[in-house]
C-alpha positions as a printed NumPy array, in Angstrom:
array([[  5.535,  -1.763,  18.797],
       [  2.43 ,  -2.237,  16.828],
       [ -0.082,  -4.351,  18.626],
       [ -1.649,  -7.271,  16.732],
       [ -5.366,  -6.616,  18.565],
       [ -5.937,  -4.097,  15.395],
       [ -3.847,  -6.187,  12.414],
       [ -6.924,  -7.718,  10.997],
       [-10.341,  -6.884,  12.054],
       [-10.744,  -3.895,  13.778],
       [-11.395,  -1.491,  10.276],
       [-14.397,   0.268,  11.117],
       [-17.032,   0.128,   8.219],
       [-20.864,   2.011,   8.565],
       [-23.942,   0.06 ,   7.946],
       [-23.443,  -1.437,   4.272],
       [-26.846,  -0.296,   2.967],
       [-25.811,   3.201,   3.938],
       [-22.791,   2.194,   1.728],
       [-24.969,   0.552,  -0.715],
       [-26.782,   4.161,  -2.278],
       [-23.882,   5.413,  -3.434],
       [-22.755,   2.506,  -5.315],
       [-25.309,   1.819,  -7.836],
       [-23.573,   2.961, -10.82 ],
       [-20.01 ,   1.716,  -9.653],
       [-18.882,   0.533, -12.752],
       [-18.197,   3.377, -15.607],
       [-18.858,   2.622, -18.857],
       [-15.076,   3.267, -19.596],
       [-15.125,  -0.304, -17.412],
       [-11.828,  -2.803, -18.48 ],
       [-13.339,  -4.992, -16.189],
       [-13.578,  -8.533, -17.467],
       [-15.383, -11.699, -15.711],
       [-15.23 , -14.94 , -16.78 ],
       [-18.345, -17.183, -16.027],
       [-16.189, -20.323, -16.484],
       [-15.568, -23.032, -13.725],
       [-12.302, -21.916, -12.13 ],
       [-11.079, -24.72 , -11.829],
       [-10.783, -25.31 , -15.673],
       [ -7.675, -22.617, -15.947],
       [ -6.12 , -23.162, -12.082],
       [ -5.493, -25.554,  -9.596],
       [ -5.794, -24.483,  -5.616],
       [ -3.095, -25.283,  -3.44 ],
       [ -3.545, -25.796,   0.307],
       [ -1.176, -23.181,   1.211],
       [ -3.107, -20.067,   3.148],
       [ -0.645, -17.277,   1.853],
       [ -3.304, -14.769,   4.28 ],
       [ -6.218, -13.891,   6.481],
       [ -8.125, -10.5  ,   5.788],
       [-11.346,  -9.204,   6.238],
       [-12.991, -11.422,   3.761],
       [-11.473, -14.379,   4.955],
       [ -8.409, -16.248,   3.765],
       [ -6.379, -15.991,   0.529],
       [ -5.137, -19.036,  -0.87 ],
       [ -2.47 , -20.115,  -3.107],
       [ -3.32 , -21.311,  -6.535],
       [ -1.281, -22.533, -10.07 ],
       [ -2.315, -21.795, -13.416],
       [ -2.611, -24.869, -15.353],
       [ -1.369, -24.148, -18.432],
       [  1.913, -22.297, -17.317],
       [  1.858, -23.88 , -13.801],
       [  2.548, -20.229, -11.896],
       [  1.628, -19.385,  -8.79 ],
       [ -0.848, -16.544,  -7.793],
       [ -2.822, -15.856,  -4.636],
       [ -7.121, -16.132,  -4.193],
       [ -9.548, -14.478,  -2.746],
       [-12.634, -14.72 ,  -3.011],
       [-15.591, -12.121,  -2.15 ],
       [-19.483, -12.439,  -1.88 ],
       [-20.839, -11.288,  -5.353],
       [-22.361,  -7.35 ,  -4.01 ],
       [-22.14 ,  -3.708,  -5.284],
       [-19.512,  -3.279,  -3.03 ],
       [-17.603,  -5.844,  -4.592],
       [-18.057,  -5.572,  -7.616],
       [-17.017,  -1.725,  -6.453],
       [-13.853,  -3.515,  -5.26 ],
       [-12.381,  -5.38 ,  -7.766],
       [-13.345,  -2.58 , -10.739],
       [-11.283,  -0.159,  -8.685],
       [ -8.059,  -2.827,  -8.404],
       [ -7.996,  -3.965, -11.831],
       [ -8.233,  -0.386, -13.128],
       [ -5.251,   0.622, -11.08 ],
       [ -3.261,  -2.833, -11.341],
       [ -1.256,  -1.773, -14.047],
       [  0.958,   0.709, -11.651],
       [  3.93 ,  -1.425, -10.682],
       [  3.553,  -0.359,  -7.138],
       [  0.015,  -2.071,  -7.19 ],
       [ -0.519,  -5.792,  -6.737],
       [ -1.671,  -6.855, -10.103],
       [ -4.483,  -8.568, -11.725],
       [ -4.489, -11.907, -13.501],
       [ -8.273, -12.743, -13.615],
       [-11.401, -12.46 , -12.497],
       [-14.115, -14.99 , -11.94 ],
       [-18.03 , -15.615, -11.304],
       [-18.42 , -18.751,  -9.771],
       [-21.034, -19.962,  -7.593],
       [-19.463, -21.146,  -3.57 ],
       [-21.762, -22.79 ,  -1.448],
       [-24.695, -21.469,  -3.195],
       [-23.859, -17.741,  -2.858],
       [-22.596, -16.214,  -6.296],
       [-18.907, -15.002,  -5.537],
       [-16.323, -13.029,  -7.02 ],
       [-12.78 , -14.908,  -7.307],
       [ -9.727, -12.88 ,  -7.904],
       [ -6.738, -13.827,  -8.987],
       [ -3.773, -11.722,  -8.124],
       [  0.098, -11.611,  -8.111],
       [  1.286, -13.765,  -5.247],
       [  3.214, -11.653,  -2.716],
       [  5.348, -14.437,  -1.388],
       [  7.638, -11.581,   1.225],
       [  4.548, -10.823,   3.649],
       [  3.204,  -7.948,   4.764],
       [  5.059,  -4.651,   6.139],
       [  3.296,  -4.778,   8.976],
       [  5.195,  -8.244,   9.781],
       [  8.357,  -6.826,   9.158],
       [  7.677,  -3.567,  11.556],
       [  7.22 ,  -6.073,  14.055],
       [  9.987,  -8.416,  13.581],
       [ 12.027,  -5.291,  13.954],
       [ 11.09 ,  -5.465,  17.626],
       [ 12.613,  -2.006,  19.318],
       [ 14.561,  -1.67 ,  16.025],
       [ 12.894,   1.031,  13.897],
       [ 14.034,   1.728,  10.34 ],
       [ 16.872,   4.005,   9.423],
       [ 15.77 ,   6.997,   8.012],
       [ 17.364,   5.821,   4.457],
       [ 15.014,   2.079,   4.684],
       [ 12.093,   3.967,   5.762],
       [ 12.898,   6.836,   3.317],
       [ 12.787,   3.699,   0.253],
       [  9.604,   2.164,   1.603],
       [  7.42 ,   6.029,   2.107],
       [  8.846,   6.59 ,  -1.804],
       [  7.192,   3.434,  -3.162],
       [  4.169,   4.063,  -1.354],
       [  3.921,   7.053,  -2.596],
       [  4.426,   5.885,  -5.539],
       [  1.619,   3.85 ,  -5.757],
       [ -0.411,   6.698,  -4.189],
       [  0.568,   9.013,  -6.73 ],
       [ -0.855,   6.775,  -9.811],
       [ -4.361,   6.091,  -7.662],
       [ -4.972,   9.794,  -6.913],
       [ -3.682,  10.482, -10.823],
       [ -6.847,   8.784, -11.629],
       [ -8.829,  10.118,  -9.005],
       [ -8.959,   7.107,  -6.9  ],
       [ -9.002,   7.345,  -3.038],
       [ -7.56 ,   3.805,  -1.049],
       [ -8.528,   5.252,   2.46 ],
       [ -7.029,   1.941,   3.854],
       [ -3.258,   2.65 ,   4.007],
       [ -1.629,   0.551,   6.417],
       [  1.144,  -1.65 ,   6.516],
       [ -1.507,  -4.648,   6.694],
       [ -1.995,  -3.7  ,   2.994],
       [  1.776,  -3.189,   1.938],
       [  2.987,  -6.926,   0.643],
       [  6.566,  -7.733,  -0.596],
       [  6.864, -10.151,  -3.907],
       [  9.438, -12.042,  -2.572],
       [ 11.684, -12.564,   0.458],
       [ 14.78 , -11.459,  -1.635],
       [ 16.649,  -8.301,  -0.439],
       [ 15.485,  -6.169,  -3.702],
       [ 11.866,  -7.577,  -3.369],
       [  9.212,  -5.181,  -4.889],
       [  6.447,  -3.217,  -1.996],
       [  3.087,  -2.996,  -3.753],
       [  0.004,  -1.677,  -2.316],
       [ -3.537,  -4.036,  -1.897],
       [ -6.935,  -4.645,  -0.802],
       [ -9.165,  -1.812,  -2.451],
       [-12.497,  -2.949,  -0.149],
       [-12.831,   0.869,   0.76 ],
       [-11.385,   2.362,  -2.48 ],
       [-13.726,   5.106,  -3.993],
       [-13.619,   7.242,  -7.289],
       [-13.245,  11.124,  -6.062],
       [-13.931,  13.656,  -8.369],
       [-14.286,  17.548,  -7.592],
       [-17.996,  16.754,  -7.826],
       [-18.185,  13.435,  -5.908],
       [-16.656,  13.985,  -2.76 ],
       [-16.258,  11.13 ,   0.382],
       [-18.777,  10.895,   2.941],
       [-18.703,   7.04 ,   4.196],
       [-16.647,   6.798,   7.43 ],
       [-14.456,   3.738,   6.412],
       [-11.262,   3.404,   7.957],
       [ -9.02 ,   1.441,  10.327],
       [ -8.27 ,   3.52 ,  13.583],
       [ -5.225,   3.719,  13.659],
       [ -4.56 ,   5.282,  10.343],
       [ -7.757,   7.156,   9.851],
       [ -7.698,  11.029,   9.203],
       [ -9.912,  13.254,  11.564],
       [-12.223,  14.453,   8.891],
       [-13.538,  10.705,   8.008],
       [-15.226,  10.848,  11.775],
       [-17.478,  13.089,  10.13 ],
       [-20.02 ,  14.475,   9.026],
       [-18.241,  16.672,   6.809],
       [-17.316,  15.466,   3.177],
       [-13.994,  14.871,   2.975],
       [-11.402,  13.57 ,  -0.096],
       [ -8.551,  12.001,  -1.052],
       [ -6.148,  13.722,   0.909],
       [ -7.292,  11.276,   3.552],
       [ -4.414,   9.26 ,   2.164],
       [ -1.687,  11.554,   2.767],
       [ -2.849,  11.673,   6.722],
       [ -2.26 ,   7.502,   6.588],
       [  0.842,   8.425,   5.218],
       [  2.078,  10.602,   7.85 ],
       [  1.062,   7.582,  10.4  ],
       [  2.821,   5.095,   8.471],
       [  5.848,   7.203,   8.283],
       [  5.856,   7.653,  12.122],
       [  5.661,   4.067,  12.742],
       [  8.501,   3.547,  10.716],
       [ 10.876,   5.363,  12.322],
       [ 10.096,   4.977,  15.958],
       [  8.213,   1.636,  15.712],
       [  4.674,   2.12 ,  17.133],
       [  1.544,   4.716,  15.913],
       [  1.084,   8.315,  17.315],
       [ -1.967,   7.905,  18.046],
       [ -3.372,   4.895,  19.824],
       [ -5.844,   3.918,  23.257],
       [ -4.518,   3.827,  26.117],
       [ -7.305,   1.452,  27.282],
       [ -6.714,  -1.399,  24.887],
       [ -9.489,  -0.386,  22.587],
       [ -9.466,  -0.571,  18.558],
       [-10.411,   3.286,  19.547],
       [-11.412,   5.132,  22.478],
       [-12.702,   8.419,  22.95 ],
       [ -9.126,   9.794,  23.832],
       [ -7.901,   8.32 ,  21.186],
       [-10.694,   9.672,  18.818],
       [-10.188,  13.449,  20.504],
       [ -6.165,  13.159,  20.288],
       [ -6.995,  12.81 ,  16.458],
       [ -9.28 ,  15.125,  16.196],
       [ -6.827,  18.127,  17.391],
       [ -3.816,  16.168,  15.8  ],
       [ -1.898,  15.772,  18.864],
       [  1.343,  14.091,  19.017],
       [  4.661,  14.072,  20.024],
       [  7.877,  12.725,  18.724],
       [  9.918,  11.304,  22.31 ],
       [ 12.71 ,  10.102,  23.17 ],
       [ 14.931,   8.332,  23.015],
       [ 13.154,   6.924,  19.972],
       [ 13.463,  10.406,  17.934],
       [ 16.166,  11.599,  19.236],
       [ 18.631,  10.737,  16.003],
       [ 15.7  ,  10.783,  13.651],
       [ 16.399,  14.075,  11.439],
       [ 14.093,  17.567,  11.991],
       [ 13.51 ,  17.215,   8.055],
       [ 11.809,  13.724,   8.956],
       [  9.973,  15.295,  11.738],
       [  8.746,  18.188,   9.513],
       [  7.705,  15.814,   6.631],
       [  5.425,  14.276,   9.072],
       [  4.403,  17.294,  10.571],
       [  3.554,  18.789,   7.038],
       [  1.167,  15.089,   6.644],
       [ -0.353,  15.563,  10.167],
       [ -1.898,  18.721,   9.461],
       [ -5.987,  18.577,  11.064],
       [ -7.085,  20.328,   7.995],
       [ -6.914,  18.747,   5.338],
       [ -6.431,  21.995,   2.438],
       [ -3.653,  21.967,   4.686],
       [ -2.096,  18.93 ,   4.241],
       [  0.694,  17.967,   1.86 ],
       [ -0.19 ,  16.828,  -1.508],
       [  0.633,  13.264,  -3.046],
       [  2.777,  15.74 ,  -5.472],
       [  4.781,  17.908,  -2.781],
       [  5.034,  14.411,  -0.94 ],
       [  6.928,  12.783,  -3.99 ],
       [  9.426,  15.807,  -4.402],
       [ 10.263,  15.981,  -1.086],
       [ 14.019,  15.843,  -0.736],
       [ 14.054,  13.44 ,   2.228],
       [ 11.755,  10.83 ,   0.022],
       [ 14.648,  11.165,  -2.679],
       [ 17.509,  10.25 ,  -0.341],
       [ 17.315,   6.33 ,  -1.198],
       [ 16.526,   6.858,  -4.878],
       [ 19.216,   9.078,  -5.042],
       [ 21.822,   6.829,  -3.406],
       [ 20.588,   4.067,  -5.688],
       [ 21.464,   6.689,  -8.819],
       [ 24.722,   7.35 ,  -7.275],
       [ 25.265,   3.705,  -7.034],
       [ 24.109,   2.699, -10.603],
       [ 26.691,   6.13 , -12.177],
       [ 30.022,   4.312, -10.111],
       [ 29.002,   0.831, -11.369],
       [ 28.885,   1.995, -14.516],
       [ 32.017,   4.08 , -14.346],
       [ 33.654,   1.369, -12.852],
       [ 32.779,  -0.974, -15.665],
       [ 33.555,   1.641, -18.286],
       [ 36.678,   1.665, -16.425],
       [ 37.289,  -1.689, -16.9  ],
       [ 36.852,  -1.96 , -20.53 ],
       [ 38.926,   0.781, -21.298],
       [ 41.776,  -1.103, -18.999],
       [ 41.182,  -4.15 , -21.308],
       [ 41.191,  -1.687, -24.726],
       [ 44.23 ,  -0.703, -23.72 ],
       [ 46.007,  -4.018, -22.783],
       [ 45.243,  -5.363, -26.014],
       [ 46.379,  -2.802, -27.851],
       [ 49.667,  -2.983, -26.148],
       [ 49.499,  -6.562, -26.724],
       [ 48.811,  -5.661, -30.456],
       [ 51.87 ,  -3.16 , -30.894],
       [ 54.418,  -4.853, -28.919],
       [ 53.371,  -7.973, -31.132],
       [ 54.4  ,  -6.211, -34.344]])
């Protein structure tokens, strides 16, 4: 299984000034971005609960006053990169498969200006927690087939507006509740960028185990970066650990870094050995070195393996309603026997 030494810390980020020149003009003028300079605690109430520990530091649970719901905090040192940060989430918040946006603030912490978001609270935890409680238990191709679709999902609407997350993990990946039909939404946009075809990547950000082998550099690269995280979190899924990882207990070693590089893998067994060659091949197809190689967020989505759980769930919805049609007519019918044998 996944090994906790990575969960929280261990994204690799290059020297923020580096960072820092390409961010001077982060926010667009087409900007929806809206900060209120007000005391925070005039509209909400935090609670003591700690729904989260990132790279920023915890996220806390908080009420609205005035309709007394809960959302989750966090709170981030007032920089370009920031700023960067939460532009980038609130433009994309309004996908469903994205944890939304309530408010932002500028408040002063300790005397350092800060940035405090307020965000949906995602009460079910994290993916990655779930992968784990699995233990040797991997998802069934059908579960892991419903979770890779609403990633995608949300995928599909950041690349649509030529945003790049290049921090897919399942870290990232929160449920809204603990309820069976609870929603998977996508977070944390601290390395999101804007990728045009005339603003390519170059900043190595990443987390190891997820990261695609043209973000070691020094090539540009884009946001098909994304579709190689993907692949990785697809893999886990189904077999229950990463197919690439140290073998020396490191966040990443040089074999590690080299097995990347030259994309190799393997799919053993026992754990693939009743996991489908279409599943293998979707991954495969993700994997790909080169990245003009690599599947698209488009070919990803119509993919007929991805499809499998929405189209049971179709299937599902047609005989309930059949059935209830069903029904109805049954009770037409009885009362208009009722009817006739009456008169």
């Amino acid at each position: 299984m996944l090994d906790d030494t990575e969960n929280k810390n261990d994204s690799v980020l290059s020297n923020e000034q580096q960072e820092s020149q390409h961010q001077t003009n982060i926010v667009p003028p087409e900007s929806t971005l809206k900060i209120k300079k007000k005391v925070i605690t005039e509209e909400y109430k935090l609670a003591g609960q700690v729904l989260g520990i990132g790279i920023n530091g915890k996220v806390w649970e908080i009420f609205q006053k005035k309709s007394g719901k809960n959302y989750a905090l966090k709170m981030l040192r007032d920089t370009p990169k920031a700023r960067r940060e939460v532009e980038l989430h609130c433009r994309a918040s309004s996908c469903p498969r994205i944890v939304g946006i309530e408010d932002v603030f500028e408040n002063y912490y300790q005397g350092k200006k800060c940035l405090l978001l307020i965000m949906e609270c995602m009460e079910g935890g994290e993916l990655f927690r779930h992968i784990k409680e699995r233990g040797d238990q991997a998802f069934t191709e059908r579960e892991a087939s419903e979770v890779m679709r609403n990633i995608g999902e949300a995928v599909e609407y950041l690349h649509g507006i030529n945003i790049a997350h290049r921090d897919l993990k399942p870290e990232n990946l929160l449920y809204s509740s603990k309820h069976p039909d609870a929603q998977l939404k996508l977070t944390d946009f601290g390395f999101a960028k804007e990728t045009t075809s005339n603003n390519c990547l170059t900043t190595p950000c990443y987390t190891p185990y997820y990261v695609a082998p043209e973000v070691f550099g020094p090539e540009k690269y884009d946001k098909s970066c994304d579709m190689w995280s993907l692949g990785v979190i697809m893999y886990i899924l189904l077999c229950g650990y990463p197919p690439f990882y140290s073998n020396h207990g490191l966040p990443l070693s040089p074999g590690m870094k080299k097995r990347i590089r030259n994309g190799q893998y393997e799919f053993p067994n026992p754990e693939w050995s009743q996991v489908s060659e279409e599943a293998k091949q979707l991954i495969c197809q993700l994997l790909k070195t080169d990245p003009t190689e690599r599947m698209t967020i488009a070919q990803f989505m119509n993919q007929s393996w991805i499809n499998v759980s929405f189209t049971i769930l179709a299937i599902k919805a047609l005989f309930l309603r059949i059935k209830f049609e069903s029904w109805l007519l049954m009770v037409g019918l009885c009362f208009l026997f009722v009817v006739v044998s009456y008169f």
